[in-house]
TORMI-600639 format. One record per residue: residue in three letters; residue number from 1; y, z, x of N, C-alpha, C, O in turn. Coordinates in steps of 0.2 Angstrom, whole numbers. Atoms other than C-alpha are relative to their C-alpha. Layout:
<sites>
<site><type>ALA</type><seq>NUM</seq><n_yy>Y</n_yy><n_zz>Z</n_zz><n_xx>X</n_xx><ca_yy>Y</ca_yy><ca_zz>Z</ca_zz><ca_xx>X</ca_xx><c_yy>Y</c_yy><c_zz>Z</c_zz><c_xx>X</c_xx><o_yy>Y</o_yy><o_zz>Z</o_zz><o_xx>X</o_xx></site>
...
</sites>
This chain:
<sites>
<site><type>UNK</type><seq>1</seq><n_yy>-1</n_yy><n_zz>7</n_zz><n_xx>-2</n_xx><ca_yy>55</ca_yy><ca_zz>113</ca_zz><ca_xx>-167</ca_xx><c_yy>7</c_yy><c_zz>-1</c_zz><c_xx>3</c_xx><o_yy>9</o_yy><o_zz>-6</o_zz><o_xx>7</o_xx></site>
<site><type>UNK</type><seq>2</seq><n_yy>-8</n_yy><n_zz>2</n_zz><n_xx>-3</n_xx><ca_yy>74</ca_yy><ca_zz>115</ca_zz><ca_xx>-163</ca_xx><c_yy>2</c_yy><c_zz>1</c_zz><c_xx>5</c_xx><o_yy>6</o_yy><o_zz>-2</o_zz><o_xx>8</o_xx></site>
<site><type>UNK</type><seq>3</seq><n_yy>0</n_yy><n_zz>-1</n_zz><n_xx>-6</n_xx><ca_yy>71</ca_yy><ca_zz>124</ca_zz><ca_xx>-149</ca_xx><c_yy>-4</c_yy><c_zz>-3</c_zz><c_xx>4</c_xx><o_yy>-3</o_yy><o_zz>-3</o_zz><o_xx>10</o_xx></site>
<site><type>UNK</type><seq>4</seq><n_yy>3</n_yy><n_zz>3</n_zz><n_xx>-5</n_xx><ca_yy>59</ca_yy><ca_zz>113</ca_zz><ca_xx>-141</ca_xx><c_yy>5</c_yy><c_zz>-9</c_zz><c_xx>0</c_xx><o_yy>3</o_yy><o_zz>-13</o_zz><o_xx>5</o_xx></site>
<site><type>UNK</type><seq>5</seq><n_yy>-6</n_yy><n_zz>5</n_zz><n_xx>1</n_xx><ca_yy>74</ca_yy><ca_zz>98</ca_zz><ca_xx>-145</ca_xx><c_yy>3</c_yy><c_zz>4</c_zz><c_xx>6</c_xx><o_yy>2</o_yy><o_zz>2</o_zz><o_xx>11</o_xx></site>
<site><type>UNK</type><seq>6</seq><n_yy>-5</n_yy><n_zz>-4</n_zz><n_xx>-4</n_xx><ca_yy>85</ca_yy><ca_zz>111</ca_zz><ca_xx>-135</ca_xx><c_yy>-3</c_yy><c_zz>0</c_zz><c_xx>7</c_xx><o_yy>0</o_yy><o_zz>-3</o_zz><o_xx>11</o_xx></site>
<site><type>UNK</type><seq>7</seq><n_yy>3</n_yy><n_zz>0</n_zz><n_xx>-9</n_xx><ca_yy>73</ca_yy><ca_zz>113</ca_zz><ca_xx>-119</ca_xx><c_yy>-2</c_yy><c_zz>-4</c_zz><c_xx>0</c_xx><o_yy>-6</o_yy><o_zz>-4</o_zz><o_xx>5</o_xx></site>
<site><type>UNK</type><seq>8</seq><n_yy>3</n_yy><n_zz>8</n_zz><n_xx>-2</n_xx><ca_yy>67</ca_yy><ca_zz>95</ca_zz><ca_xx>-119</ca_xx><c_yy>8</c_yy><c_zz>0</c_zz><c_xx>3</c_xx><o_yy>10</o_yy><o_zz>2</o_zz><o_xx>9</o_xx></site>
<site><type>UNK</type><seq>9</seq><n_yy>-8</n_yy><n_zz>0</n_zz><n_xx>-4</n_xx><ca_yy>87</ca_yy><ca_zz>93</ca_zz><ca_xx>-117</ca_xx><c_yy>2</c_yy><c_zz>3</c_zz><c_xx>7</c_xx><o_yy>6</o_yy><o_zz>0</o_zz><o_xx>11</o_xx></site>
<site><type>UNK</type><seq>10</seq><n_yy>-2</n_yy><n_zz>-3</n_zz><n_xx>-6</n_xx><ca_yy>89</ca_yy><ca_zz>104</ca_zz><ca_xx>-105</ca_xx><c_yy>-3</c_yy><c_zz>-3</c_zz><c_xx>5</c_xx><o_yy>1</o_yy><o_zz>-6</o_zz><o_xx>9</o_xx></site>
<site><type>UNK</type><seq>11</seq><n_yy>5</n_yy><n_zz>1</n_zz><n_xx>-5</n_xx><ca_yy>75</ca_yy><ca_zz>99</ca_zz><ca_xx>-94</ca_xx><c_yy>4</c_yy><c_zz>-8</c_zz><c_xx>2</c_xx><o_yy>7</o_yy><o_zz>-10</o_zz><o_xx>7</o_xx></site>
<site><type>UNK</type><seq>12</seq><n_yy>-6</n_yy><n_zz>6</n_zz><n_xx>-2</n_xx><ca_yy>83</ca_yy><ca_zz>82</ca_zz><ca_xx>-95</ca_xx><c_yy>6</c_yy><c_zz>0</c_zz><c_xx>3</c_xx><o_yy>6</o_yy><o_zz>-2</o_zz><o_xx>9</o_xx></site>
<site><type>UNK</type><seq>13</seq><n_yy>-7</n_yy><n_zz>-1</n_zz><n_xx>-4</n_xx><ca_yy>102</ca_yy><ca_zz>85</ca_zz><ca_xx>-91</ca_xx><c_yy>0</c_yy><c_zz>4</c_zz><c_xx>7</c_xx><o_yy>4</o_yy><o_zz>3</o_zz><o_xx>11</o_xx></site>
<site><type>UNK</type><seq>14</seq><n_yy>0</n_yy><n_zz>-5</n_zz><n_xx>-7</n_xx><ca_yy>96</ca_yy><ca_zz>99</ca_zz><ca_xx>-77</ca_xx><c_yy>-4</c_yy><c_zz>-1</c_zz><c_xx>4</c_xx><o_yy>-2</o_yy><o_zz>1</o_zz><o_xx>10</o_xx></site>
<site><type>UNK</type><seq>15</seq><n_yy>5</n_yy><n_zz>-1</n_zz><n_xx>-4</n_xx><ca_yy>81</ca_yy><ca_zz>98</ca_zz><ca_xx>-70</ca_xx><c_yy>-4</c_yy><c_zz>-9</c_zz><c_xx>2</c_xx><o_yy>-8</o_yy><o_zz>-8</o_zz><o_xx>6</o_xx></site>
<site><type>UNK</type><seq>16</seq><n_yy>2</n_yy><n_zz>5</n_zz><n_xx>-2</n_xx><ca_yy>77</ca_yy><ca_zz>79</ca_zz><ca_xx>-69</ca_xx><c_yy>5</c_yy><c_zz>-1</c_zz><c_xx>4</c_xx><o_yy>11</o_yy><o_zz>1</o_zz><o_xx>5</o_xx></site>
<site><type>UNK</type><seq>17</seq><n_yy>-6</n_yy><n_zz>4</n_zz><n_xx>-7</n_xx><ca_yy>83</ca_yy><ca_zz>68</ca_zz><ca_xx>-52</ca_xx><c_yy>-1</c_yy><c_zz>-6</c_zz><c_xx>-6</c_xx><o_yy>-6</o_yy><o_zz>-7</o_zz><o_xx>-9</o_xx></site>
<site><type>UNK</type><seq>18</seq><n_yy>3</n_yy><n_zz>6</n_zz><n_xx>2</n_xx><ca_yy>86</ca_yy><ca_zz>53</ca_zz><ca_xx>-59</ca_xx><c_yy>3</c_yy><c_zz>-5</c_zz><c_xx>7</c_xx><o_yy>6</o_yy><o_zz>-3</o_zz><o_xx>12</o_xx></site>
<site><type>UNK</type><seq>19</seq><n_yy>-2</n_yy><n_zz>5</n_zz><n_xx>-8</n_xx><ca_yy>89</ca_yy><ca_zz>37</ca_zz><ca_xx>-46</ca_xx><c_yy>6</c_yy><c_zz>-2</c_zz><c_xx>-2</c_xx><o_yy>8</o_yy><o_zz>-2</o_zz><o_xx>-8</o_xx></site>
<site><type>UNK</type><seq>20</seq><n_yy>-8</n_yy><n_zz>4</n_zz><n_xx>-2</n_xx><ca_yy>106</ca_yy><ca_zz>29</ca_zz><ca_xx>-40</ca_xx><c_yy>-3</c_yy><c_zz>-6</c_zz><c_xx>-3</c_xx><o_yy>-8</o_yy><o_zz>-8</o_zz><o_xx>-4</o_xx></site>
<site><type>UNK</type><seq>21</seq><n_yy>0</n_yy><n_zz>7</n_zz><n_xx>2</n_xx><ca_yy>111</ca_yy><ca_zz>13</ca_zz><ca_xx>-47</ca_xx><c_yy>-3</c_yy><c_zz>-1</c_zz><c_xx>5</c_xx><o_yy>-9</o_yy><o_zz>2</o_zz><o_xx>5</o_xx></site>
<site><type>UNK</type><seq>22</seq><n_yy>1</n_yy><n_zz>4</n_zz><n_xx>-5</n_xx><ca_yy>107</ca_yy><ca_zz>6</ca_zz><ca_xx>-30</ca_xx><c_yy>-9</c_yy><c_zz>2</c_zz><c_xx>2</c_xx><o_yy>-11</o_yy><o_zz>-1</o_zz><o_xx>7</o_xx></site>
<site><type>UNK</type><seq>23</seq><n_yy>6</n_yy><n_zz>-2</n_zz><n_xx>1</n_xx><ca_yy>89</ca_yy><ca_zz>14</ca_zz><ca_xx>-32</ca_xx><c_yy>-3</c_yy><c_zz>-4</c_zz><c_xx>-3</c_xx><o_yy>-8</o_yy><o_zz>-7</o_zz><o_xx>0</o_xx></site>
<site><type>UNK</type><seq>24</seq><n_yy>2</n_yy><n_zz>3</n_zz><n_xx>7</n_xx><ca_yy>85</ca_yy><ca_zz>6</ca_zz><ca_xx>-49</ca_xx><c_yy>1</c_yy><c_zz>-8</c_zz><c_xx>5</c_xx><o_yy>-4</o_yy><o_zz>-11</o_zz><o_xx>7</o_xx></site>
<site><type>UNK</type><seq>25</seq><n_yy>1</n_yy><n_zz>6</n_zz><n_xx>-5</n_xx><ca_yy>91</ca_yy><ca_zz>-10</ca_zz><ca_xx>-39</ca_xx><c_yy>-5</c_yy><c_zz>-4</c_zz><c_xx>2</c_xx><o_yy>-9</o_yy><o_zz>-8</o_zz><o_xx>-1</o_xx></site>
<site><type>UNK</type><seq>26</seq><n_yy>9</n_yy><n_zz>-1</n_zz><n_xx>-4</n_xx><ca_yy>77</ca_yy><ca_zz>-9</ca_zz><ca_xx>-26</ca_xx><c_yy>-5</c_yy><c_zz>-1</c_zz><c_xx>-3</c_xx><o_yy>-9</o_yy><o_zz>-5</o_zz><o_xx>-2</o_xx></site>
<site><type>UNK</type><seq>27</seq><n_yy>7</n_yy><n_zz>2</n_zz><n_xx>4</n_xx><ca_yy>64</ca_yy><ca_zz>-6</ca_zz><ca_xx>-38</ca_xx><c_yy>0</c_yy><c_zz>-4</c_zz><c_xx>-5</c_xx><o_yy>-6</o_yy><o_zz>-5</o_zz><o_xx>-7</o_xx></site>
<site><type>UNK</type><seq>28</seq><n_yy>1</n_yy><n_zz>3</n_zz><n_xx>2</n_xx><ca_yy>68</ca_yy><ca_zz>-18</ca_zz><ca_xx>-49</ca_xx><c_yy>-1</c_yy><c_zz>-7</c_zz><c_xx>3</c_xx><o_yy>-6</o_yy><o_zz>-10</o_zz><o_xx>1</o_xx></site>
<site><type>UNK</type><seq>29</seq><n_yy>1</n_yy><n_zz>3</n_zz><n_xx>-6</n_xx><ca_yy>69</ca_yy><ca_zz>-30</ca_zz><ca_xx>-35</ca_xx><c_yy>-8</c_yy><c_zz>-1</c_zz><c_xx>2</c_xx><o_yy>-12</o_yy><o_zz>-6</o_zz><o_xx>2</o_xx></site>
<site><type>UNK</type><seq>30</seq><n_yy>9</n_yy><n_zz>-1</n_zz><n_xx>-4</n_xx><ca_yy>51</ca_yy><ca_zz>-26</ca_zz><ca_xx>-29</ca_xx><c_yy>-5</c_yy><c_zz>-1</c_zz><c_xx>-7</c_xx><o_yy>-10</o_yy><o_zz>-5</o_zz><o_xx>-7</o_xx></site>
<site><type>UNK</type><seq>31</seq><n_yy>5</n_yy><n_zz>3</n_zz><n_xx>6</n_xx><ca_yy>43</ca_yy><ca_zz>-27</ca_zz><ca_xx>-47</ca_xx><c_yy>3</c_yy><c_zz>-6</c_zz><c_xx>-1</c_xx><o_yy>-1</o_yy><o_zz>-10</o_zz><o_xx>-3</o_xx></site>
<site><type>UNK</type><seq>32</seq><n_yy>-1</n_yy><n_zz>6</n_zz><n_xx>1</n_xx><ca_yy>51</ca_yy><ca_zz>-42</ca_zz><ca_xx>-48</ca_xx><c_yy>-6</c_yy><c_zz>-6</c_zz><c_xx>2</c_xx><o_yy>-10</o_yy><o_zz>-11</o_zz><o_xx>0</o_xx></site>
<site><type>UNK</type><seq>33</seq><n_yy>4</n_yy><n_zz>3</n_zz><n_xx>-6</n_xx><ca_yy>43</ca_yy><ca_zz>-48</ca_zz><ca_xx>-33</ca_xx><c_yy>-7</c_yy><c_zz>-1</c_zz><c_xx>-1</c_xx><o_yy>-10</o_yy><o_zz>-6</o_zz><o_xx>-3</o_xx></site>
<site><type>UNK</type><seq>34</seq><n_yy>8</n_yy><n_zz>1</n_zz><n_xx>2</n_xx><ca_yy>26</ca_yy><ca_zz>-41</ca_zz><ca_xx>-36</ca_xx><c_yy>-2</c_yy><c_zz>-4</c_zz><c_xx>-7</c_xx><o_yy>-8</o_yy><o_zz>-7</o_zz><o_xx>-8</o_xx></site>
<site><type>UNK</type><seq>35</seq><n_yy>2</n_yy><n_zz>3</n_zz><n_xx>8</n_xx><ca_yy>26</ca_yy><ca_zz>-48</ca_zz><ca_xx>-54</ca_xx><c_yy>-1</c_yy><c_zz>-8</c_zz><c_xx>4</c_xx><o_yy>-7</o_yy><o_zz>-10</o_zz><o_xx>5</o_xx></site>
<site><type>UNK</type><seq>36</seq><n_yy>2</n_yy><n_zz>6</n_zz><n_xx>-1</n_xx><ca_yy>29</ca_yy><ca_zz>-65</ca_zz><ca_xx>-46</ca_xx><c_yy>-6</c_yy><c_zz>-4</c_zz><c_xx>4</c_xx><o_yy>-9</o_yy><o_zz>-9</o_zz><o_xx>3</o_xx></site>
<site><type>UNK</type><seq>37</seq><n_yy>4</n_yy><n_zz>-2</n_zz><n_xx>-3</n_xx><ca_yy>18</ca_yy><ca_zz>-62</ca_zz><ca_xx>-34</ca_xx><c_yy>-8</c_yy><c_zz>-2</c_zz><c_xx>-2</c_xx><o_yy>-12</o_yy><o_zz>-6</o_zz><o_xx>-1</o_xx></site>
<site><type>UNK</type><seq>38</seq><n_yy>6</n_yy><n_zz>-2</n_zz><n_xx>5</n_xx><ca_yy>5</ca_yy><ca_zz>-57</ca_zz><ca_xx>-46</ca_xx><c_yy>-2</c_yy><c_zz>-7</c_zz><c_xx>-5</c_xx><o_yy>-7</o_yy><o_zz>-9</o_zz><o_xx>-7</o_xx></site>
<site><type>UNK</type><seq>39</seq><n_yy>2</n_yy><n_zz>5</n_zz><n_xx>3</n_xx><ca_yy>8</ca_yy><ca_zz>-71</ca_zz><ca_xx>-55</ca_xx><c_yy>0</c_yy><c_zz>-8</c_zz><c_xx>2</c_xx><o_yy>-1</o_yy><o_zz>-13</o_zz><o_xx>-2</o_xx></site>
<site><type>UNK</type><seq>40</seq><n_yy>2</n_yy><n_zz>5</n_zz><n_xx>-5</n_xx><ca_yy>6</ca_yy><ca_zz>-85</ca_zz><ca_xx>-42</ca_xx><c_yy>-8</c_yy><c_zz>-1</c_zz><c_xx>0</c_xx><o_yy>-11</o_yy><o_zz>-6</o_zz><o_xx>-1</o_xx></site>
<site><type>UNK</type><seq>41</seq><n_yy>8</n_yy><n_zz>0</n_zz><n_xx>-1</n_xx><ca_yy>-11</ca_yy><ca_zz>-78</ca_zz><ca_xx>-37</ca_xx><c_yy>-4</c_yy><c_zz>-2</c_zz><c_xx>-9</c_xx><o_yy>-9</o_yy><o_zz>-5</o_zz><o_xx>-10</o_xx></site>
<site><type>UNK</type><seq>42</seq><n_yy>5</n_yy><n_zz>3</n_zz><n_xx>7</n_xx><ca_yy>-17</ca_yy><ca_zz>-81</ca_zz><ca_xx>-57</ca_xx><c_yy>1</c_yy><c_zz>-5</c_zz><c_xx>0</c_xx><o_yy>-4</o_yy><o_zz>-8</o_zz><o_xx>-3</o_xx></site>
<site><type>UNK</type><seq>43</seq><n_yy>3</n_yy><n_zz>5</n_zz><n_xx>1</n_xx><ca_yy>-12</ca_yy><ca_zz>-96</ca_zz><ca_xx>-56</ca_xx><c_yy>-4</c_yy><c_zz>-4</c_zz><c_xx>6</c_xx><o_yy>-7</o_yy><o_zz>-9</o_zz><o_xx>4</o_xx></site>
<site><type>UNK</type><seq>44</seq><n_yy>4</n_yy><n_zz>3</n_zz><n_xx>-4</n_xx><ca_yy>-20</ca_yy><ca_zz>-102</ca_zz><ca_xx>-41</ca_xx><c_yy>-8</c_yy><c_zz>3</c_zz><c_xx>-2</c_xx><o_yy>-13</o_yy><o_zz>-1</o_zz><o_xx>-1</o_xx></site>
<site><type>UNK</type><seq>45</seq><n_yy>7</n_yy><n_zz>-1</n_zz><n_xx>5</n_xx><ca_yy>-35</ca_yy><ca_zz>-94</ca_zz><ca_xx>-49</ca_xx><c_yy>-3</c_yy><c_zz>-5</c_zz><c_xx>-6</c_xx><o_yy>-9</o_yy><o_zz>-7</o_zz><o_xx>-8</o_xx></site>
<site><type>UNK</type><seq>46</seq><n_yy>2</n_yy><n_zz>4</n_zz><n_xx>7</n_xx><ca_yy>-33</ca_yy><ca_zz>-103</ca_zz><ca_xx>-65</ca_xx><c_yy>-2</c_yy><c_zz>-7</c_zz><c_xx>2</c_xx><o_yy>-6</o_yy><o_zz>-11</o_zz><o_xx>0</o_xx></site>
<site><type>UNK</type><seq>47</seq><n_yy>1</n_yy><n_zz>8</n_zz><n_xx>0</n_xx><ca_yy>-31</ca_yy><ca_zz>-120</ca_zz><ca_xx>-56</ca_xx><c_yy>-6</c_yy><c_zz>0</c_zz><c_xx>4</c_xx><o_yy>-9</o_yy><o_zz>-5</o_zz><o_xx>4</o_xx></site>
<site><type>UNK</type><seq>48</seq><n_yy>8</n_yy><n_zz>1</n_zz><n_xx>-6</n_xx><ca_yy>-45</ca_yy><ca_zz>-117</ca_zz><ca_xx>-42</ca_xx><c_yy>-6</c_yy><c_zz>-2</c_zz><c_xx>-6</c_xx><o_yy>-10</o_yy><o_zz>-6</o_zz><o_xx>-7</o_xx></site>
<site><type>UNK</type><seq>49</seq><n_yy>7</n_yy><n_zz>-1</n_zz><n_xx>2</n_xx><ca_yy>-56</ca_yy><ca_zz>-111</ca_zz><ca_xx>-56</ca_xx><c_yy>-2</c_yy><c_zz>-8</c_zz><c_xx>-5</c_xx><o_yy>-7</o_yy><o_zz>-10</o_zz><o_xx>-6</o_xx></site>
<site><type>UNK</type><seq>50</seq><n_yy>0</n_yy><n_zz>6</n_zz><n_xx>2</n_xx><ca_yy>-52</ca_yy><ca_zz>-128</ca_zz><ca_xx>-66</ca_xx><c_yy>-3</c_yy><c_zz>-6</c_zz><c_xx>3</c_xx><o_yy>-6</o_yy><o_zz>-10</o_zz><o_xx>0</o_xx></site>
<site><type>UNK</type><seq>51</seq><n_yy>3</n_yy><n_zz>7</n_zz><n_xx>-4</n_xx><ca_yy>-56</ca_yy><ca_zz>-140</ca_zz><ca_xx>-53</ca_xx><c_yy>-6</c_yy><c_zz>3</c_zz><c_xx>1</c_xx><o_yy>-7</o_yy><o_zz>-1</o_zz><o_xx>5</o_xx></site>
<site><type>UNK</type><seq>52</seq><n_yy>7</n_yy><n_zz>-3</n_zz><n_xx>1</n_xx><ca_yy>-73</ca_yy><ca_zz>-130</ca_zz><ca_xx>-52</ca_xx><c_yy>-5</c_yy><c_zz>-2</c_zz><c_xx>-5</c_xx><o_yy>-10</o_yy><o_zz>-5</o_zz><o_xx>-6</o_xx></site>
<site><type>UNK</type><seq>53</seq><n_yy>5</n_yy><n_zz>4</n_zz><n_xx>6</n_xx><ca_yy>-77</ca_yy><ca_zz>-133</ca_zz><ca_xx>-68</ca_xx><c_yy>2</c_yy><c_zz>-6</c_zz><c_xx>-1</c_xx><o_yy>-2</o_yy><o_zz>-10</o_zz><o_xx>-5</o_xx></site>
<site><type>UNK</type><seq>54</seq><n_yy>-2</n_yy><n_zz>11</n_zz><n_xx>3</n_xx><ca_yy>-71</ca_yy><ca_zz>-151</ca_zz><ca_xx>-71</ca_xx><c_yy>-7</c_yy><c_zz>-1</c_zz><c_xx>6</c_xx><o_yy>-12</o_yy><o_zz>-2</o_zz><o_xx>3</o_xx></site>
<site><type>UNK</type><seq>55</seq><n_yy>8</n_yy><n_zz>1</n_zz><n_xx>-3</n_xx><ca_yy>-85</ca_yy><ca_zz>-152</ca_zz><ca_xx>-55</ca_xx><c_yy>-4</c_yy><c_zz>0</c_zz><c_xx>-1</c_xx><o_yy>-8</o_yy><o_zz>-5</o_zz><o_xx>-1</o_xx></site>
<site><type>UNK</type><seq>56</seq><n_yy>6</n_yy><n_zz>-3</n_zz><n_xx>3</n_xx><ca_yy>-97</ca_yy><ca_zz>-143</ca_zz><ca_xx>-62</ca_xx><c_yy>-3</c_yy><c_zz>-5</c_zz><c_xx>-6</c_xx><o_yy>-8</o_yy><o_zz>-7</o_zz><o_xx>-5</o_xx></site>
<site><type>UNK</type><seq>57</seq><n_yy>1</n_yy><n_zz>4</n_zz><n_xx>6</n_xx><ca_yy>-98</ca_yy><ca_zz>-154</ca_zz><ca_xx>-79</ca_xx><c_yy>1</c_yy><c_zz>-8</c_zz><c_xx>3</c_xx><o_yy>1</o_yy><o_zz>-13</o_zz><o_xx>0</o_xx></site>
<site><type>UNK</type><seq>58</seq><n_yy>-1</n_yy><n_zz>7</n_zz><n_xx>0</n_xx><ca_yy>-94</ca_yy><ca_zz>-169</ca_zz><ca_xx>-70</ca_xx><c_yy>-6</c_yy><c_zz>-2</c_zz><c_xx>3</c_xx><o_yy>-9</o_yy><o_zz>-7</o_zz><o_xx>2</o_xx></site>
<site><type>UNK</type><seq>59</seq><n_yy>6</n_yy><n_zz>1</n_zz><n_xx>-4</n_xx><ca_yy>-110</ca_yy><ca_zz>-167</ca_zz><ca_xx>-58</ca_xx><c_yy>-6</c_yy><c_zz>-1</c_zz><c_xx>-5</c_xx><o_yy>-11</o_yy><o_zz>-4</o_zz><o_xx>-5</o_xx></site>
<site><type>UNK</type><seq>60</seq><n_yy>6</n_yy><n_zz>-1</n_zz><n_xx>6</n_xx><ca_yy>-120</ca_yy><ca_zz>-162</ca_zz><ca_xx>-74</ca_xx><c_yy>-1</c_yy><c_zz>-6</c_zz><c_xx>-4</c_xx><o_yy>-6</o_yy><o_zz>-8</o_zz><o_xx>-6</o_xx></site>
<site><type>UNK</type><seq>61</seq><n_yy>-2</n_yy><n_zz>7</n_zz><n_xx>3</n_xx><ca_yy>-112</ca_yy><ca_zz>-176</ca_zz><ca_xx>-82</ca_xx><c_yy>-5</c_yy><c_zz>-6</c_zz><c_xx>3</c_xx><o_yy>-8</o_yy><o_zz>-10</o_zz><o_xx>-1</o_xx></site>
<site><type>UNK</type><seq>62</seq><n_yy>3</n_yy><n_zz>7</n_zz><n_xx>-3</n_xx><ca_yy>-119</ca_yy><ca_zz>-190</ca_zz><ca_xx>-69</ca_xx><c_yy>-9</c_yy><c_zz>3</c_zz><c_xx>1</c_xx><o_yy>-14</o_yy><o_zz>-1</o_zz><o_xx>0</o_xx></site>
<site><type>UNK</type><seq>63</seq><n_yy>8</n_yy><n_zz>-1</n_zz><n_xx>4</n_xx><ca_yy>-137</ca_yy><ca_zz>-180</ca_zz><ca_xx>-70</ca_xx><c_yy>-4</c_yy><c_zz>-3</c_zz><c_xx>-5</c_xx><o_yy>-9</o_yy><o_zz>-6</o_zz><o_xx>-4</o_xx></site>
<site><type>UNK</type><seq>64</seq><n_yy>1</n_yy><n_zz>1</n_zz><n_xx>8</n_xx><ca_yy>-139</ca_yy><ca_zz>-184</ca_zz><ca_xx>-88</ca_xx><c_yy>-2</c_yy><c_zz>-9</c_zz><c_xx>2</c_xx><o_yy>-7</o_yy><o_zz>-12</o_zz><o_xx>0</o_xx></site>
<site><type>UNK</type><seq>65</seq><n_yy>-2</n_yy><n_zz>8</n_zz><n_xx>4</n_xx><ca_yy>-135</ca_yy><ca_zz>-203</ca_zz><ca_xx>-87</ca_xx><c_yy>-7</c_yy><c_zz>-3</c_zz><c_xx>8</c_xx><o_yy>-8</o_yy><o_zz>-9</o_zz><o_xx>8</o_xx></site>
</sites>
């Protein structure tokens, strides 16, 4: 076990790239983006599909009566 603590470690400090701050930046940036993105498009779905069904039940609604 303590040797695999030890080369877990190693491969960390030596053998990983990690990104530049101004790296992490950028991609925080861009997921930022996409999240909001992403979460734009659900709501234009949730409200589309809303005013669908308010239709649907209203047309059914004046059927009935």
């Amino acid at each position: 076990m303590l040797n695999y603590i030890k080369e877990s470690y190693k491969e960390l400090v030596e053998k990983v790239s990690w990104p530049t701050f101004a790296q992490l930046q950028s991609s925080t940036i861009v997921v930022m983006v996409a999240s909001l993105i992403f979460a734009l498009v659900v709501l234009v779905m949730d409200i589309s599909f809303e005013n669908l069904m308010k239709g649907i039940y209203s047309f059914l609604g004046n059927i009935g009566h």
